[in-house]
C-alpha positions as a Markdown table, in Angstrom:
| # | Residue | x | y | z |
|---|---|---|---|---|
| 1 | Unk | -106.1 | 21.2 | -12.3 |
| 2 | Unk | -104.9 | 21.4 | -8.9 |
| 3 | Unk | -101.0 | 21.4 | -8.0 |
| 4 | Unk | -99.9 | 19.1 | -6.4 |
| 5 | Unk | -96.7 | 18.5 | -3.4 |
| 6 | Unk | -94.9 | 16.6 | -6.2 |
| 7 | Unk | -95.7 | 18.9 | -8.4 |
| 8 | Unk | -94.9 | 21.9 | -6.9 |
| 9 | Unk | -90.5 | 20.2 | -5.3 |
| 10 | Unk | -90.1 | 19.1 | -8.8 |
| 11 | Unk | -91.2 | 23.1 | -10.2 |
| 12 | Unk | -88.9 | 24.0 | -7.4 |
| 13 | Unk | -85.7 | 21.6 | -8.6 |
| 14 | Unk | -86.4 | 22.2 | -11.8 |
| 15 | Unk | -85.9 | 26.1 | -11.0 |
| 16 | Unk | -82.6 | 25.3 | -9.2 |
| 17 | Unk | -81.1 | 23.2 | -12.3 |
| 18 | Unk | -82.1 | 25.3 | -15.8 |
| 19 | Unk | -80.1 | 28.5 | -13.2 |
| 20 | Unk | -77.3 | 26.1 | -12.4 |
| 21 | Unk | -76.8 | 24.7 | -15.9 |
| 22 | Unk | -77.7 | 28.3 | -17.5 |
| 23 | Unk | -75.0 | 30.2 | -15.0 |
| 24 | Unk | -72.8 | 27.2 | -15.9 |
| 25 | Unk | -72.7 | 27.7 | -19.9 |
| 26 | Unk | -72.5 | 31.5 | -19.2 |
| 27 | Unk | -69.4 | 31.0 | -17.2 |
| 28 | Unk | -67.6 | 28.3 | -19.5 |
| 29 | Unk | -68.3 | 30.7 | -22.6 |
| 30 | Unk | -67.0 | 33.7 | -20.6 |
| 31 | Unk | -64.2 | 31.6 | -19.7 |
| 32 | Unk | -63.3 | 30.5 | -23.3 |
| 33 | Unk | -63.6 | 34.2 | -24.8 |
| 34 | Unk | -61.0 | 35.3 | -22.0 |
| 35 | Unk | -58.8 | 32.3 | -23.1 |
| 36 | Unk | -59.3 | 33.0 | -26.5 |
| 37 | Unk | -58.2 | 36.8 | -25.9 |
| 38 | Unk | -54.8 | 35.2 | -24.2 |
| 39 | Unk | -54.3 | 32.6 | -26.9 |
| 40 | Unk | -55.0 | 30.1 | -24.6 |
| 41 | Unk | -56.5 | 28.0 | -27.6 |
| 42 | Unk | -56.1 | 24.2 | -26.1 |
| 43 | Unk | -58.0 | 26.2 | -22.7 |
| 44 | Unk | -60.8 | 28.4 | -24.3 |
| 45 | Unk | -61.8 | 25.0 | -26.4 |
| 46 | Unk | -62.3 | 22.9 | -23.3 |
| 47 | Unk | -63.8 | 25.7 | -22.0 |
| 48 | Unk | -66.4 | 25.9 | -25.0 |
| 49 | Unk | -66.9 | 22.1 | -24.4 |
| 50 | Unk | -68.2 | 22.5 | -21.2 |
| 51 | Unk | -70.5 | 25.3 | -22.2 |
| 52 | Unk | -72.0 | 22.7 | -24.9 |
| 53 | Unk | -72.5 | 20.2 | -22.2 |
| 54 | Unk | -74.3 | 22.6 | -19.4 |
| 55 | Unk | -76.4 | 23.7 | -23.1 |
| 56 | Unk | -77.2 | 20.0 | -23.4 |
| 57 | Unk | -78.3 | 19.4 | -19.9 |
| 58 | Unk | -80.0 | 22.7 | -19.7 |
| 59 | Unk | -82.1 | 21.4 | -22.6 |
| 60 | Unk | -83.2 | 18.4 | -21.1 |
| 61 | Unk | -83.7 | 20.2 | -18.0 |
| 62 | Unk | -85.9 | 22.6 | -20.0 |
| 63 | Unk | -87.5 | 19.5 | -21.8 |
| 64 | Unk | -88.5 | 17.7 | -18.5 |
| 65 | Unk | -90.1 | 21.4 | -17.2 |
| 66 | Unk | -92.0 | 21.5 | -20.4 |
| 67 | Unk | -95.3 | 20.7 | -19.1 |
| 68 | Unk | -94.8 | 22.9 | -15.9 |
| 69 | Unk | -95.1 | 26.3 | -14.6 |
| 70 | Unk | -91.7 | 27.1 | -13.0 |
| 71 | Unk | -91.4 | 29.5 | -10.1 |
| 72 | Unk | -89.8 | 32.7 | -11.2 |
| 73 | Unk | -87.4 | 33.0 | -8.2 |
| 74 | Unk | -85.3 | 36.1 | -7.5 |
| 75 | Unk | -81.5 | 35.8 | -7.5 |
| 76 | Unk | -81.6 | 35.5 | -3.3 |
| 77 | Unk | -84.3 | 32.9 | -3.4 |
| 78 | Unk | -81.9 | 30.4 | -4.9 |
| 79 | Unk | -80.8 | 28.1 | -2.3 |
| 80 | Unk | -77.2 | 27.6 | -3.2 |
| 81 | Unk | -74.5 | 26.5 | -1.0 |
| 82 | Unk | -72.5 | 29.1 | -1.7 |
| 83 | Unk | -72.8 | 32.8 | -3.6 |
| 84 | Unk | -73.4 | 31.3 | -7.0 |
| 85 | Unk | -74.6 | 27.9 | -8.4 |
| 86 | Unk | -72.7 | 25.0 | -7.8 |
| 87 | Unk | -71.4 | 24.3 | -11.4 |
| 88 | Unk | -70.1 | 28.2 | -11.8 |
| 89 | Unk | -66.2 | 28.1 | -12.3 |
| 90 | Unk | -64.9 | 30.8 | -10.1 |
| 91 | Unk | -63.2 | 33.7 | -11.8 |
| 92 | Unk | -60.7 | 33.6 | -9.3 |
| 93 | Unk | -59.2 | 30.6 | -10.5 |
| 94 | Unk | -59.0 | 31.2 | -13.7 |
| 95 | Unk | -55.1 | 32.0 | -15.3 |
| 96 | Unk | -54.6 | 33.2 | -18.9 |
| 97 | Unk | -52.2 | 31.3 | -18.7 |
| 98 | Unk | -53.4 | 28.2 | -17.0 |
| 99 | Unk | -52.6 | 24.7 | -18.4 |
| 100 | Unk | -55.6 | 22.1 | -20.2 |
| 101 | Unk | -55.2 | 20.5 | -16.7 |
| 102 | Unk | -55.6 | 22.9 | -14.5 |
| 103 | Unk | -59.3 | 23.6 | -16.8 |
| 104 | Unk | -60.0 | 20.0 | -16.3 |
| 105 | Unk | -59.1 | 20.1 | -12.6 |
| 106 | Unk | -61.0 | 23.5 | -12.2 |
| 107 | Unk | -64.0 | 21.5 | -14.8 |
| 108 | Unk | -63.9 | 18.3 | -12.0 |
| 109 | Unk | -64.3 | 20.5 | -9.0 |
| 110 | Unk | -67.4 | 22.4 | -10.7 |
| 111 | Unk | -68.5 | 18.7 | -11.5 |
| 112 | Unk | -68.2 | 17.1 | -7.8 |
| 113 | Unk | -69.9 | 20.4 | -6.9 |
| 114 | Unk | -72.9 | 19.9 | -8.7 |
| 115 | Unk | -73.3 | 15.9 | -7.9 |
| 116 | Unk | -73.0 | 17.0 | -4.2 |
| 117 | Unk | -75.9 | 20.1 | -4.8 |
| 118 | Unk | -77.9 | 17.6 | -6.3 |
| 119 | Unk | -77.3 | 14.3 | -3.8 |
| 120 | Unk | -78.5 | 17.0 | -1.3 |
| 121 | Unk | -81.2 | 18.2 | -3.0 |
| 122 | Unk | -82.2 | 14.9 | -3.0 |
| 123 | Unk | -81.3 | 13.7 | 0.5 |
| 124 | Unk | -83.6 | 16.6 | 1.6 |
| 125 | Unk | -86.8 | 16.9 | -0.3 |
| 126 | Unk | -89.8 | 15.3 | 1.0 |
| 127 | Unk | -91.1 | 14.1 | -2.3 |
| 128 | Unk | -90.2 | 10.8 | -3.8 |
| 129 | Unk | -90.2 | 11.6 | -7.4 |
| 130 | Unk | -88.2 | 14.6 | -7.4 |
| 131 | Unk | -85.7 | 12.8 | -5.4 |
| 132 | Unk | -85.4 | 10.6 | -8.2 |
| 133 | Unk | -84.7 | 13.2 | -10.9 |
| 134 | Unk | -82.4 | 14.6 | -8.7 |
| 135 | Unk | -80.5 | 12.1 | -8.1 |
| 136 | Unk | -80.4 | 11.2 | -11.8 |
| 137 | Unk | -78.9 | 14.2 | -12.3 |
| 138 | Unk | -76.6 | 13.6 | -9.6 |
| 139 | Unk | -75.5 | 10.2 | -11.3 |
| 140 | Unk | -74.8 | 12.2 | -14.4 |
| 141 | Unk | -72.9 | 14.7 | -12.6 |
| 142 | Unk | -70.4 | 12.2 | -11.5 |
| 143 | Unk | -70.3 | 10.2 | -14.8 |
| 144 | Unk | -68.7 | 13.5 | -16.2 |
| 145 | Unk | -66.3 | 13.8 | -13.6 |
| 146 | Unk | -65.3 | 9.8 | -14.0 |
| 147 | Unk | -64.6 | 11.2 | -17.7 |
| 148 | Unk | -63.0 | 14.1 | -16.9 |
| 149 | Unk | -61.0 | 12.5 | -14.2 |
| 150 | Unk | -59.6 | 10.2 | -17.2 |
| 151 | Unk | -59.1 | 12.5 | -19.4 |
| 152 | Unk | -57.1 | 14.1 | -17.1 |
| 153 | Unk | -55.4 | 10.8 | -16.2 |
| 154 | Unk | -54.5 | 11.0 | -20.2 |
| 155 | Unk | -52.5 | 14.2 | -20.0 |
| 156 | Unk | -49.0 | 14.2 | -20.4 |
| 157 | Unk | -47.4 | 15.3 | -16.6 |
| 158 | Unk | -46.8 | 18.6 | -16.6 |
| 159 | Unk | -43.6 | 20.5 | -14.8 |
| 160 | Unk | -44.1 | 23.3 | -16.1 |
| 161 | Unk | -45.4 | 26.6 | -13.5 |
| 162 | Unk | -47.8 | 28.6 | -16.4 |
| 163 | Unk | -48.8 | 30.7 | -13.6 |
| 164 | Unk | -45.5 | 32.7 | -13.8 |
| 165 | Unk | -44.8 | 35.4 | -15.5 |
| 166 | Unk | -42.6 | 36.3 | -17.6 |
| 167 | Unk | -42.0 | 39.7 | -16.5 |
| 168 | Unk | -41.5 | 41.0 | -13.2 |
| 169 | Unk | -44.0 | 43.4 | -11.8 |
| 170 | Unk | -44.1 | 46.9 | -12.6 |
| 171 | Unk | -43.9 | 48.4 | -8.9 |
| 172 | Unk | -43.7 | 52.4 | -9.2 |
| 173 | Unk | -41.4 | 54.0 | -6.9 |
């Protein structure tokens, strides 16, 4: 059987997302080890929460590619936006001792990024059916941010600067 255009943008999106959502859980369960190491408990459990969600969609991703050959792209073939896949929390923001908010704000951003990927993805493939998958997935991607954006909304306001520390630095004369 023959491979067709439609065939061969969906292998290609498909490709894209099981990366995105697989870097995505890789980073959230990094994330949650490092804030379990700190005793960030509240932290590392959102953290883990958002691992089990990029699991979840990387199964149905998985699910959907079932009956397809995917390409086996190399690292530089992936067309991101940026160095790493949209949903990949940046270790630079992260803070051992960084508040449940400042996770959920960090979680929205990674979110927002992922609904714009996809809405692009979409906007610029040529073929009609994988612009509707991916702009499923970009409708899903902004449900979770609607919920994280209340959940957020839910927190109790915060004065507090976590970022400081509680010793000065250790410059050496």
């Amino acid at each position: 059987m023959a491979t067709t255009a439609t065939d061969s943008a969906l292998a290609n999106f498909l490709a894209h997302s099981l990366e995105l959502e697989s870097e995505a859980r890789e980073r959230y369960g990094e994330l949650a080890e490092s804030m379990d190491a700190h005793h960030n408990r509240p932290v590392a459990d959102f953290f883990r929460r958002m691992a089990a969600e990029a699991e979840h969609h990387l199964q149905e991703v998985a699910a959907l590619a079932g009956h397809m050959t995917l390409p086996q792209l190399k690292a530089w073939e992936f067309d991101w936006p940026d160095a790493e896949p949209p949903e990949t929390a940046s270790y630079e923001a992260l803070h051992y001792r960084m508040s449940l908010r400042q996770a959920m704000q960090l979680a929205l951003a990674n979110e927002h990024a992922a609904e714009r990927y996809y809405r692009e993805f979409a906007n610029r493939t040529g073929d009609a059916g994988t612009a509707a998958v991916a702009n499923r997935f970009a409708d899903e991607e902004s449900g979770h941010a609607a919920e994280l954006e209340r959940m957020i909304a839910a927190l109790p306001a915060s004065g507090l600067h976590l970022r400081e520390e509680d010793d000065e630095p250790h410059m050496p004369e």
